[in-house]
TORLUMMAR-932550 format. One record per residue (C-alpha): residue number from 1; z, x, y. Coordinates in steps of 0.2 Angstrom, whole numbers, plus 5000, padded with zeros to 4 digits. Layout:
# TORLUMMAR-932550
NUM; Z; X; Y;
...
# end
This chain:
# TORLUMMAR-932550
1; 4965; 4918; 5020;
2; 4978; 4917; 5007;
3; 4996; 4912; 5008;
4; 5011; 4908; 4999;
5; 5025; 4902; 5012;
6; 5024; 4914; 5028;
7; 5017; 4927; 5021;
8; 4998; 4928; 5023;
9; 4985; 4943; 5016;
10; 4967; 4947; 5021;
11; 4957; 4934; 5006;
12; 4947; 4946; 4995;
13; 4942; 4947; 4980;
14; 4955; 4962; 4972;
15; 4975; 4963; 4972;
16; 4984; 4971; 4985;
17; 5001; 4980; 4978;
18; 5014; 4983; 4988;
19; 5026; 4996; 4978;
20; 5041; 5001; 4986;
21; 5042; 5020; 4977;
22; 5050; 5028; 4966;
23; 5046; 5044; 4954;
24; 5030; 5042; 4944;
25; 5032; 5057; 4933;
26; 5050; 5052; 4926;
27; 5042; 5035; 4920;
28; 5051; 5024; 4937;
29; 5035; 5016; 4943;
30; 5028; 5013; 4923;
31; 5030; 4996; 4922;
32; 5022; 4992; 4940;
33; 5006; 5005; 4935;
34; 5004; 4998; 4917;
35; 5002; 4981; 4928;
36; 4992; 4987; 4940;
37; 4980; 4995; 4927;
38; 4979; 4978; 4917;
39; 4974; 4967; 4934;
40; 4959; 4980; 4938;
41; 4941; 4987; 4934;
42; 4943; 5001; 4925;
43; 4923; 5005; 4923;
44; 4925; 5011; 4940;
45; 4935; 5026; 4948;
46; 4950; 5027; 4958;
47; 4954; 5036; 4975;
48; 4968; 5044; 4980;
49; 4974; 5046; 4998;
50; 4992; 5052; 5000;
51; 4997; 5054; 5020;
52; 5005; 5072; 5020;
53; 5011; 5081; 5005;
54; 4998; 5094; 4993;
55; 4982; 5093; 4986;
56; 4992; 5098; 4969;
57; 5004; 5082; 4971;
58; 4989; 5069; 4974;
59; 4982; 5077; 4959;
60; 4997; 5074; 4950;
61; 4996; 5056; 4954;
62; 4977; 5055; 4947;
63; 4984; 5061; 4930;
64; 4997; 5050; 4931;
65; 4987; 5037; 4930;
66; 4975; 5044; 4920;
67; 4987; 5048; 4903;
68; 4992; 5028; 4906;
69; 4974; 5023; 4903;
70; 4970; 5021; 4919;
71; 4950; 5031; 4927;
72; 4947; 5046; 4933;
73; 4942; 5051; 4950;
74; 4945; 5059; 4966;
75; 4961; 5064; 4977;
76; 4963; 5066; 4996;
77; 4980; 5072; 5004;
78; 4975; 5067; 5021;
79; 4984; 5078; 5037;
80; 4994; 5069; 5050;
81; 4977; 5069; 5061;
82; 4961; 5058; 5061;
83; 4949; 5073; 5054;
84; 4934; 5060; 5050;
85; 4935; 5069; 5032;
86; 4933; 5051; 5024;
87; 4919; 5049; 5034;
88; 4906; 5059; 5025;
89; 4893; 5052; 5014;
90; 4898; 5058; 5000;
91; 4916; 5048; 5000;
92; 4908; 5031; 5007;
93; 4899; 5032; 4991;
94; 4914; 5034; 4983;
95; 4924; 5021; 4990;
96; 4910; 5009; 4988;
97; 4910; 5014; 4968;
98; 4931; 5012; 4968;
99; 4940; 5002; 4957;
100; 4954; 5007; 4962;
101; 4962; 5015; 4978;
102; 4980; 5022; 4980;
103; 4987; 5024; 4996;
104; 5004; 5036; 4995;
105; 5015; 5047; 5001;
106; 5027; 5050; 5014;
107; 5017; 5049; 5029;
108; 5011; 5031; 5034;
109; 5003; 5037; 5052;
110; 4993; 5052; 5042;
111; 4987; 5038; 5032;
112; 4984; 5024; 5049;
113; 4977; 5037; 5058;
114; 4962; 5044; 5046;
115; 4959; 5027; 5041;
116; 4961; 5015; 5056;
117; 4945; 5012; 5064;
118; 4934; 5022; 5054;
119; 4919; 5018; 5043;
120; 4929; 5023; 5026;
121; 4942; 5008; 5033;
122; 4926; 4997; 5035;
123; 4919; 5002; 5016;
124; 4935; 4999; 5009;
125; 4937; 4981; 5020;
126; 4918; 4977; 5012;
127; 4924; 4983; 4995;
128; 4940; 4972; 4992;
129; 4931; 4959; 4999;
130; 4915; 4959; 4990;
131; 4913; 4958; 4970;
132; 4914; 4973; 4969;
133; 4936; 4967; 4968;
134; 4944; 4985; 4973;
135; 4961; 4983; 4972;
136; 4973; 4991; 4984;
137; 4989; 4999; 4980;
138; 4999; 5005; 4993;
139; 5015; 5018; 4986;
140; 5029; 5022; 4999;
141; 5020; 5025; 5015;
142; 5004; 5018; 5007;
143; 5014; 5003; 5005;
144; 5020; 5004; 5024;
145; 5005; 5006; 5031;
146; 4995; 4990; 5024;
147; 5006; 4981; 5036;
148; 5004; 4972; 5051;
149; 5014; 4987; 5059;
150; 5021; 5002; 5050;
151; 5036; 5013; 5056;
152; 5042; 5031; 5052;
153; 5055; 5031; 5038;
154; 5066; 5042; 5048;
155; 5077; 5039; 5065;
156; 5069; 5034; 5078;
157; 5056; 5022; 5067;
158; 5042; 5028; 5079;
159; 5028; 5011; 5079;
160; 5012; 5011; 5075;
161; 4997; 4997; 5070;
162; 4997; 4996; 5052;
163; 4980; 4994; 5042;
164; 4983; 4974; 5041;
165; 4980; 4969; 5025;
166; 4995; 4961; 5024;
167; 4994; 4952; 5040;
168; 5010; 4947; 5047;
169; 5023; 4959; 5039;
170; 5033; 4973; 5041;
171; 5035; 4985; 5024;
172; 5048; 4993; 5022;
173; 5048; 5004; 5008;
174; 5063; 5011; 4996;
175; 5073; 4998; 5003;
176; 5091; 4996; 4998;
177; 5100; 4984; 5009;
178; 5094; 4975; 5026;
179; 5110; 4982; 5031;
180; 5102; 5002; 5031;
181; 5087; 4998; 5039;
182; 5086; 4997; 5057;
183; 5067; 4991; 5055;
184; 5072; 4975; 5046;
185; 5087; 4971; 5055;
186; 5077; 4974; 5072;
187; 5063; 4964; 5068;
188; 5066; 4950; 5077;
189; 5066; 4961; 5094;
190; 5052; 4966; 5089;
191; 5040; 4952; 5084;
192; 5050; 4935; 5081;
193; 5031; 4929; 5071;
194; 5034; 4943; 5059;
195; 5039; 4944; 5042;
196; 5050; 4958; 5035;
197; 5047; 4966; 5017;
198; 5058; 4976; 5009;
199; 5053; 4984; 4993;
200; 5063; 4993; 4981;
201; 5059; 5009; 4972;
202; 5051; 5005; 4955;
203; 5046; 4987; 4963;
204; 5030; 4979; 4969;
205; 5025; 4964; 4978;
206; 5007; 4957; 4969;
207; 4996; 4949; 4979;
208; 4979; 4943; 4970;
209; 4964; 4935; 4975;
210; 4967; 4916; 4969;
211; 4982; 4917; 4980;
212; 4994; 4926; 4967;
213; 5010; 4930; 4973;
214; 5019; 4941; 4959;
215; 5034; 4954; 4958;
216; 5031; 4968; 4945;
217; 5044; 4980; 4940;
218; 5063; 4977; 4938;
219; 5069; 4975; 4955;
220; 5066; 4961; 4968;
221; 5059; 4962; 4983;
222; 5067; 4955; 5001;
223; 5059; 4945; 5014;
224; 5069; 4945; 5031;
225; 5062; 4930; 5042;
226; 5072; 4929; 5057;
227; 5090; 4938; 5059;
228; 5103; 4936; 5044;
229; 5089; 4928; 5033;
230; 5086; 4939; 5015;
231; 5077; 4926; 5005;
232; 5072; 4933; 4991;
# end
């Protein structure tokens, strides 16, 4: 598995993006999507899956990436409960075609929880880990949830396994300050082995498949690995 210091990621053979947030529509996540575009296959589609939120919002995000150069495809806005709707046929096709898969929203568990487990989870597994190279962003929640474990944004930080691509940290997403987040400043309590993340709207964490370890964007991103610890 790669690793740069503590931090380790499942070894495959695309990126995994870790962006904190931020508003794609007014240009604040331009430079980490222009980045994201230029490190991935564009002869092959992009997914999608936003946890909560509209259809018309996941949409949104598509085009987005779509008027920067990026494919076209197909969007998801996946409800709070495991449905099996990525499940079908038709979408493990389409997972095993992606190039490119975008995990968002606000809603890490809506995410965890029609993923975990499930056979879409195992395609995309054998898709980043194959040739084929899909890379994984992960946006907010998205972001949150390819963690070892993932926590609600809001008070009281309910727990949950994350997807584990990254596999000994915590994300914390639009992070500020370890001083406002509880998750971070608890972390030792909660698992003195893991390592915290947190990640600024408008940056992104880069992990490649030599073992790149990159920051994208104009902020920079926190690691917390015991109490009081911010190197960053």
């Amino acid at each position: 598995m790669p690793q740069q210091g503590p931090l380790r990621w499942l070894d495959g053979e695309g990126w995994i993006v870790l962006l904190g947030g931020g508003n794609p529509h007014r240009g604040e996540t331009d430079p980490v999507d222009i980045r994201l575009l230029s490190v991935a296959n564009l002869d092959r589609p992009m997914i999608v899956l936003t946890g909560g939120g509209s259809p018309r919002e996941a949409e949104a995000i598509l085009d987005h990436y779509t008027q920067l150069g990026g494919p076209g495809g197909v969007t998801f806005a996946l409800p709070s409960a495991q449905t099996g709707l990525l499940d079908t046929p038709d979408v493990l096709m389409l997972i095993k075609e992606a190039g490119i898969i975008y995990l968002g929203g606000e809603d890490p568990f809506a995410l965890i929880a029609n993923l975990y487990e499930s056979l879409a989870f195992q395609q995309i597994v054998e898709s980043y880990s194959t040739l084929q190279g899909l890379t994984l962003i992960g946006a907010g929640a998205g972001a949150a949830a390819l963690g070892r474990w993932a926590f609600t944004p809001e008070p009281p930080h309910q727990q949950a396994m994350g997807l584990g691509f990254v596999m000994n940290a915590v994300i914390v997403p639009h992070f500020t300050s370890t001083a406002d987040s509880p998750v971070l400043r608890a972390l030792p309590q909660i698992d003195e082995s893991l390592l915290g993340l947190g990640v600024p709207d408008g940056t992104a964490l880069a992990m490649g498949p030599q073992g790149q370890l990159e920051m994208w964007g104009e902020g920079q991103v926190t690691a917390v690995v015991s109490a009081g610890d911010e190197p960053s």
